[in-house]
ZAMARGU-4260 file (C-alpha; in steps of 0.2 Angstrom, whole numbers, plus 5000, padded with zeros to 4 digits):
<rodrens>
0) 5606/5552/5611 | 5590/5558/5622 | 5576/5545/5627 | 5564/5555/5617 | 5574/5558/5604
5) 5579/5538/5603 | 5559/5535/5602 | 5554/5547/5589 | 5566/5539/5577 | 5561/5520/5581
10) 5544/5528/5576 | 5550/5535/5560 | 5560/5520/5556 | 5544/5509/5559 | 5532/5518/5549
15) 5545/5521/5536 | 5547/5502/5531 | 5531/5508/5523 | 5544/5518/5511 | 5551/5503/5507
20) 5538/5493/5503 | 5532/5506/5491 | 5551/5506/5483 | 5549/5487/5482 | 5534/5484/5474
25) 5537/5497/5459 | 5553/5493/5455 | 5553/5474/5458 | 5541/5471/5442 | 5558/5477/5431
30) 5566/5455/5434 | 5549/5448/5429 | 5544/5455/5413 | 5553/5444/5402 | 5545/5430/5411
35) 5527/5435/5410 | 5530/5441/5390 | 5533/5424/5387 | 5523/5412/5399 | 5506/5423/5395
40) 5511/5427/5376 | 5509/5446/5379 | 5511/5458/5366 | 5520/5475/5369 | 5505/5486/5376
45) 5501/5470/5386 | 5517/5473/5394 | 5517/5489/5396 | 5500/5488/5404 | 5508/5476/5418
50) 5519/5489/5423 | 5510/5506/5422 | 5493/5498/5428 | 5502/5498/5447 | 5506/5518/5445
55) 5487/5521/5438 | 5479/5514/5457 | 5493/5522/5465 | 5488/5539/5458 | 5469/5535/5464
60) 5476/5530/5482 | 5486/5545/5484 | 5468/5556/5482 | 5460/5546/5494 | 5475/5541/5508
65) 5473/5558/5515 | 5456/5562/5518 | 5455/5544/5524 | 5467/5544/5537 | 5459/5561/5543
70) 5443/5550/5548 | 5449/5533/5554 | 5467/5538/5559 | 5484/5537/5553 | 5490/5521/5559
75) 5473/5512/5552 | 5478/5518/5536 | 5494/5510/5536 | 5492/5495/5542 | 5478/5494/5528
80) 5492/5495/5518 | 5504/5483/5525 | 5486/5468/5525 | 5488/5478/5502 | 5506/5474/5501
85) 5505/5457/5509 | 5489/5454/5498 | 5496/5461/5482 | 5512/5449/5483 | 5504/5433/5487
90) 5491/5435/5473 | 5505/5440/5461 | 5513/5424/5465 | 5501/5416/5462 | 5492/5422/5446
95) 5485/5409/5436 | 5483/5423/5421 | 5487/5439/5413 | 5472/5448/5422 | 5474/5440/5438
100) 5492/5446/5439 | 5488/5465/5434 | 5475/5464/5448 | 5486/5462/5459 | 5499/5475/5453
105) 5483/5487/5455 | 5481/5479/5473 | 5498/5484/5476 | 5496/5502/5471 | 5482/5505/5483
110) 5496/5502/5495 | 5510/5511/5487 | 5499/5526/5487 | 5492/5526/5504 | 5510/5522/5511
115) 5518/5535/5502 | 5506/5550/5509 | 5501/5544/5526 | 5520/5539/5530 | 5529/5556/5529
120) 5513/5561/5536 | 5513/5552/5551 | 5533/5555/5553 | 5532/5574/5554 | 5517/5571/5566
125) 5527/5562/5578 | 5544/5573/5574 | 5550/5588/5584 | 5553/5602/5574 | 5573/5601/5576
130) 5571/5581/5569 | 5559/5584/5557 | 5567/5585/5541 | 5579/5570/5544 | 5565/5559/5552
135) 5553/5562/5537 | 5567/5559/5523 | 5569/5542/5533 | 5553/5538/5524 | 5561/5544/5506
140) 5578/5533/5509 | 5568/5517/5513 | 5560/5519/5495 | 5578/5522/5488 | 5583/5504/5498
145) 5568/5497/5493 | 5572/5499/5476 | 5588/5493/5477 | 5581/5478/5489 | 5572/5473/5474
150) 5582/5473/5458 | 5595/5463/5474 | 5582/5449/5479 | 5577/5450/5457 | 5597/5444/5452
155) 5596/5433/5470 | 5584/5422/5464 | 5588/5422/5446 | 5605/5414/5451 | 5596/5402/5464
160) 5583/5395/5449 | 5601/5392/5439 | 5607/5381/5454 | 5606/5364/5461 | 5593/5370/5473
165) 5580/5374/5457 | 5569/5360/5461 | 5571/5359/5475 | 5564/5380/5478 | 5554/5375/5464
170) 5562/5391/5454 | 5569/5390/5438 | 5553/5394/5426 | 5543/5400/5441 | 5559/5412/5448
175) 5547/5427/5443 | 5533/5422/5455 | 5547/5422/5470 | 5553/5438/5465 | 5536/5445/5467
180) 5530/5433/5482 | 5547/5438/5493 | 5538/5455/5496 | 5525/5446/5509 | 5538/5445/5521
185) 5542/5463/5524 | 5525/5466/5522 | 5519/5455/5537 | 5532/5461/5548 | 5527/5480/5544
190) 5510/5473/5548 | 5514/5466/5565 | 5527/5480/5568 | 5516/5495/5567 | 5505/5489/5581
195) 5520/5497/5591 | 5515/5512/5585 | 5503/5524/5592 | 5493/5536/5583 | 5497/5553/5578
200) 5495/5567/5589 | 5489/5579/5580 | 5477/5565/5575 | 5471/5563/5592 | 5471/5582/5597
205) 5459/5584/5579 | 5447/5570/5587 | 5447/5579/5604 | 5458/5564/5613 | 5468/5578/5621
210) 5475/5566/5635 | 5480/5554/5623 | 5489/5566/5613 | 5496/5575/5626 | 5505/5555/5632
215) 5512/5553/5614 | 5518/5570/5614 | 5528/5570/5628 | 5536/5552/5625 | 5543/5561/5607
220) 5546/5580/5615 | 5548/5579/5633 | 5532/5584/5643 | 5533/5603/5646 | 5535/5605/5628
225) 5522/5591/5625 | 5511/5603/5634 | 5516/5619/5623 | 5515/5609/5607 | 5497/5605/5612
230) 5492/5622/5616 | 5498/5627/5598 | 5488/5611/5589 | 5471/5616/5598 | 5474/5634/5593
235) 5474/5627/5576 | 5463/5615/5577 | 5448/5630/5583 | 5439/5626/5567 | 5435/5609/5568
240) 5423/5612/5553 | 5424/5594/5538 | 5438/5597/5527 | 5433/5602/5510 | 5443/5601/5494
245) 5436/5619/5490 | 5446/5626/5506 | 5463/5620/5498 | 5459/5634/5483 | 5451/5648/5497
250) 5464/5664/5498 | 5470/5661/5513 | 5475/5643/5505 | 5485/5651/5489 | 5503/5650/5496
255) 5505/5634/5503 | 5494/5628/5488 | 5503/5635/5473 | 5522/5628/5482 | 5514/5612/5487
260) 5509/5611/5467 | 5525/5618/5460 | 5536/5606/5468 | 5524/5591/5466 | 5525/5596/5443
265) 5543/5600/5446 | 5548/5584/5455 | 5542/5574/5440 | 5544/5586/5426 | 5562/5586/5427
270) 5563/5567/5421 | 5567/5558/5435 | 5556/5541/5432 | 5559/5542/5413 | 5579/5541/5420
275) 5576/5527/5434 | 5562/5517/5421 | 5575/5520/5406 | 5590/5521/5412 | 5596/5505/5402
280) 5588/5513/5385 | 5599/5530/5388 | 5613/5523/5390 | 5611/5510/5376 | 5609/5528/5364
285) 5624/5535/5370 | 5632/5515/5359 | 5639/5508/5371 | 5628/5491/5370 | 5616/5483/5379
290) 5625/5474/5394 | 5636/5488/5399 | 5621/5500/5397 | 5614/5486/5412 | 5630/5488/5422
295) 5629/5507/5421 | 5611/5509/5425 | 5614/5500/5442 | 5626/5517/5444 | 5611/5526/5447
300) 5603/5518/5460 | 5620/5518/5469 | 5621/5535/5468 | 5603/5538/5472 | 5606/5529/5487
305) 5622/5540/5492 | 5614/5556/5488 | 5598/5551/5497 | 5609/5548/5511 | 5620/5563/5511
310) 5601/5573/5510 | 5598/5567/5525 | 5612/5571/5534 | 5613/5587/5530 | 5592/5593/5527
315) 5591/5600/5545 | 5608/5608/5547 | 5609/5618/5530 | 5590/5618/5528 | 5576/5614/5514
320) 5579/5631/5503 | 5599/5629/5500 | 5595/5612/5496 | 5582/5613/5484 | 5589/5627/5474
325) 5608/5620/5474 | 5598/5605/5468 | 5587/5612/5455 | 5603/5622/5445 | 5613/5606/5448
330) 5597/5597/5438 | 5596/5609/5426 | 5614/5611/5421 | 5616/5590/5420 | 5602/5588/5409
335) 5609/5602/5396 | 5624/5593/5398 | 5614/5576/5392 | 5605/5587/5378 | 5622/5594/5372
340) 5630/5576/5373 | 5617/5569/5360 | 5617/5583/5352 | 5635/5582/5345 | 5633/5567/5342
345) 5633/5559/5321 | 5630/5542/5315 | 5638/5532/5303 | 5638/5516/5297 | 5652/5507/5287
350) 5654/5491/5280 | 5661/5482/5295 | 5649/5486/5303 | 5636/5478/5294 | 5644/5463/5298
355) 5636/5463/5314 | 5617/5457/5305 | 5609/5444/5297 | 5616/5442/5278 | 5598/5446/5271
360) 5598/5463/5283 | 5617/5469/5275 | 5610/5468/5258 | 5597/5479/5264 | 5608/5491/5274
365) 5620/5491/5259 | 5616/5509/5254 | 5617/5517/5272 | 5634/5512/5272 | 5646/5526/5274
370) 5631/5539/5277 | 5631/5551/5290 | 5616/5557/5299 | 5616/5573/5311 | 5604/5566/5324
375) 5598/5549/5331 | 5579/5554/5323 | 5588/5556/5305 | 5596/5541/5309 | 5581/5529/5316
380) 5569/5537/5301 | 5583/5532/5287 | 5586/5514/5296 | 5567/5511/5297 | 5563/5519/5278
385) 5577/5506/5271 | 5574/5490/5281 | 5558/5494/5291 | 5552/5498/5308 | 5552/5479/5315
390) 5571/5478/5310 | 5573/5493/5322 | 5563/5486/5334 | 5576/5470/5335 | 5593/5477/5331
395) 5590/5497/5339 | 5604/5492/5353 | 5616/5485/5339 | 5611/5499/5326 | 5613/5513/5339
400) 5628/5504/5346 | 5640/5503/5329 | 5633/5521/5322 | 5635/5533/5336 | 5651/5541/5340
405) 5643/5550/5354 | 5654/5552/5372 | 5650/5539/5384 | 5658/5545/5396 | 5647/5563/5396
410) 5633/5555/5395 | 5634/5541/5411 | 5643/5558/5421 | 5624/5570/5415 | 5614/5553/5421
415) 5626/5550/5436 | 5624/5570/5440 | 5605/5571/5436 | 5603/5558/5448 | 5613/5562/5463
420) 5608/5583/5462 | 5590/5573/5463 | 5592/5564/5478 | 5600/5577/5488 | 5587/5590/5484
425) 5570/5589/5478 | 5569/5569/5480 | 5568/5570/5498 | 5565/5589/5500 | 5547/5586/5490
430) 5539/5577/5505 | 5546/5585/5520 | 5538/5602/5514 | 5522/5593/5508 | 5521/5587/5529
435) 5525/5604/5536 | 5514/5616/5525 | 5498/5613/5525 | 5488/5617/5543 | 5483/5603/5552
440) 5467/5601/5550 | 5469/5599/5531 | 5484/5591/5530 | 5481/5573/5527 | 5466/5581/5513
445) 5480/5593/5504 | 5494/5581/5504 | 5483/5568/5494 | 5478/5582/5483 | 5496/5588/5479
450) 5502/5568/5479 | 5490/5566/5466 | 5495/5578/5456 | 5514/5571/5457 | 5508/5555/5454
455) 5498/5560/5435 | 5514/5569/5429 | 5525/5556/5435 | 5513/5543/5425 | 5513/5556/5410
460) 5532/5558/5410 | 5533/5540/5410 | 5521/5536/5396 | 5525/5550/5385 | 5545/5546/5387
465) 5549/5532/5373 | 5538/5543/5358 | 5547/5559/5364 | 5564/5549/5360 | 5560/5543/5345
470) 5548/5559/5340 | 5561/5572/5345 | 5577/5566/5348 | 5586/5562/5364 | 5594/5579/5363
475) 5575/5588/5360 | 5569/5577/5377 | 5583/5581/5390 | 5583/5601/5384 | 5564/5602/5387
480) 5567/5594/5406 | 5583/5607/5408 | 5569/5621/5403 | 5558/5615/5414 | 5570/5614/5428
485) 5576/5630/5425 | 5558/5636/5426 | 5555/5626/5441 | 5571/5633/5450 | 5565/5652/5446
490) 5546/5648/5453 | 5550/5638/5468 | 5565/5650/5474 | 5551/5664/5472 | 5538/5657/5485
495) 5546/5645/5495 | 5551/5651/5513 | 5563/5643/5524 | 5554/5629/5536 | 5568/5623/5546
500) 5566/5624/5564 | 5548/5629/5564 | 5535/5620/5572 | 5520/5615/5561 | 5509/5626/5570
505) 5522/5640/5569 | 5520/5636/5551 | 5503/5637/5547 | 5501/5654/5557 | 5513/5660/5547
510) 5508/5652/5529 | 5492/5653/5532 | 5481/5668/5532
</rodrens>
């Protein structure tokens, strides 16, 4: 491997653990919110609000990270969000009460947000145009190992505060603070780490610290083409006018702005957080039960982690287009598989399986048995109308499970599917084209306006998920993502050129009017 080559990935590797942070600190609330529902006596939305309330400041962060790392730089910015991440993890820890411990989930997604647009940013700064698309899904498998980092270090230190070493770890009914507080170690050493790391190029060139550029340049691309790249940024750079958000919506803009857009809905539209978030509920509807619905769901981040790694791999040889429209029909046709999988399924309870509840809850089951209901709303709606809506609540696993006669095994392989034609395609492929279309001097501005509007249908999908079960079916749900997909896949394939091998500047002269 080339010297420069061997330094632009060290880079990318560095700033990436960013990517992992961001994975961490979402996904590590899923070990601790049996914990916090019973030491601060929440109640449902309480709960709820402890997770989303993370995504909400995340949303925010992604709108401002861009234009913020356009003023004071992009390494500032990220090692604003290593001091977040470190900040966000000790005060969870450490939270005497309910509001003190959503504070600091909102502290954390400040960082989550500004890490996960100034990362790829940053990468694809640094990145010669042959490494680009690999180097910047570095950033996108970091979050994929973060996640799984965290539901690892979650079980960890559930066993440890079952141990011997408890009290001496001072775990057992505290083990939901050391899952949270474990995060400050990565997020110091990103801290310390990233003053390794020198800024942007393109940042440098865009502030008129041509020689500066011109050093970072060559280290990453050798130095005669460290000269030419330059020559192409300042060429781009000629207007060195503020960036405005009206300029993202002028003529020239409409390209680059209506795929950066698409891509952003499509991403989340599709269902993918509604499947990571859920993953135990779907399977659960499928009536297999609630602990091997637990040991499939950790399928899925297996698989994420494969396919995210085979993306990678493969991102720069067979390019961003073949992958994303592969990946798109491969969504599409999983999730019609999920709908047509509910679909044929019935419900039926007999007597045996009535045994399974409470003596007063049979009585009151009694005249369900032997029934048979076409869909798992018809089913839910009868169950609730016969023994109410908090008996659902409690037994939904074990009424689902002893009812359905739906196929397991299709719906873990439309999941298992879902997931994997996810990772290798839009997953990873959403945030290399967010770094390589948009000009230079409005990057770090678009990629916060199109990361926002990831973010709010990625909140909406995740909000809207449970009602739209239990509203219009799990058949109903996964169709409307297969249409979307389908619609997505027909959009995208429409407008999106090929930006393999092309330098950003080549890019934006081309993109660009």
């Amino acid at each position: 491997m080339e010297v420069n080559t061997r330094y632009t990935i060290r880079l990318a590797l560095i700033v990436a653990i960013g990517g992992f942070l961001m994975g961490f600190e979402a996904s590590v609330v899923s070990g601790i919110v049996t914990f916090i529902a019973r030491e601060f006596d929440l109640g449902r939305i309480a709960l709820g609000w402890a997770v989303a309330s993370l995504t909400l400041t995340a949303t925010v962060a992604m709108l401002a990270a861009g234009p913020l790392s356009d003023r004071i730089g992009r390494r500032p910015v990220l090692m604003i969000a290593a001091l977040l991440f470190l900040a966000a993890a000790i005060a969870a820890a450490a939270a005497p009460d309910f509001v003190a411990l959503v504070g600091a989930r909102m502290v954390g997604g400040l960082a989550v947000g500004a890490a996960l647009i100034v990362a790829p940013m940053y990468i694809a700064e640094i990145s010669p145009a042959r490494l680009r698309g690999r180097t910047v899904s570095l950033n996108q498998l970091n979050i994929v190992v973060g996640i799984s980092a965290a539901f690892f270090s979650n079980y960890l230190i559930l066993e440890l505060g079952r141990s011997e070493l408890a009290p001496v770890l001072n775990l057992g009914e505290h083990s939901w603070r050391a899952m949270l507080g474990i995060e400050a170690l990565p997020a110091l050493g990103y801290f310390l780490a990233l003053f390794a790391v020198p800024e942007s190029p393109r940042w440098l060139a865009m502030h008129g610290r041509d020689q500066e550029a011109l050093e970072v340049l060559a280290r990453c691309s050798g130095r005669e083409q460290a000269e030419l790249e330059l020559a192409a940024i300042r060429a781009s750079l000629a207007n060195r006018a503020e960036p405005r958000i009206a300029e993202l919506f002028r003529p020239s803009m409409r390209l680059v702005l209506i795929i950066g857009v698409s891509v952003a809905v499509l991403q989340q539209i599709t269902g993918i957080n509604a499947v990571f978030f859920y993953a135990p509920m779907i399977f659960e509807q499928s009536g297999i039960g609630t602990d091997a619905a637990f040991m499939q769901a950790v399928l899925v981040g297996l698989v994420n982690l494969g396919f995210t790694l085979l993306a990678i791999s493969q991102i720069d040889r067979l390019g961003r287009r073949p992958l994303l429209g592969g990946g798109l029909a491969g969504i599409a046709a999983c999730m019609l598989l999920l709908s047509f999988g509910f679909d044929s399924a019935t419900y039926t309870l007999d007597d045996a399986d009535l045994d399974r509840f409470p003596a007063a809850e049979q009585q009151t089951l009694a005249p369900l048995a032997g029934e048979k209901w076409d869909s798992d709303v018809d089913f839910r709606r009868a169950v609730v109308d016969a023994a109410g809506a908090d008996f659902w609540r409690s037994f939904e696993a074990e009424l689902v499970s002893a009812a359905s006669n739906a196929n397991p095994a299709l719906i873990l392989f439309g999941v298992l599917g879902f997931v994997a034609c996810f990772a290798i395609s839009i997953g990873p492929v959403m945030w290399v084209l967010f770094a390589e279309l948009f000009p230079n001097r409005l990057r770090g501005l678009a990629i916060s306006f199109v990361g926002f509007v990831n973010s709010a249908v990625s909140f909406t999908v995740q909000l809207v998920f449970p009602w739209e079960l239990e509203r219009i079916g799990n058949a109903g749900t996964f169709l409307i993502y297969a249409l979307f997909a389908i619609a997505g896949l027909a959009i995208v394939m429409r407008v999106l050129p090929e930006t393999n091998g092309r330098s950003l500047e080549e890019l934006e002269a081309t993109l660009v009017g």
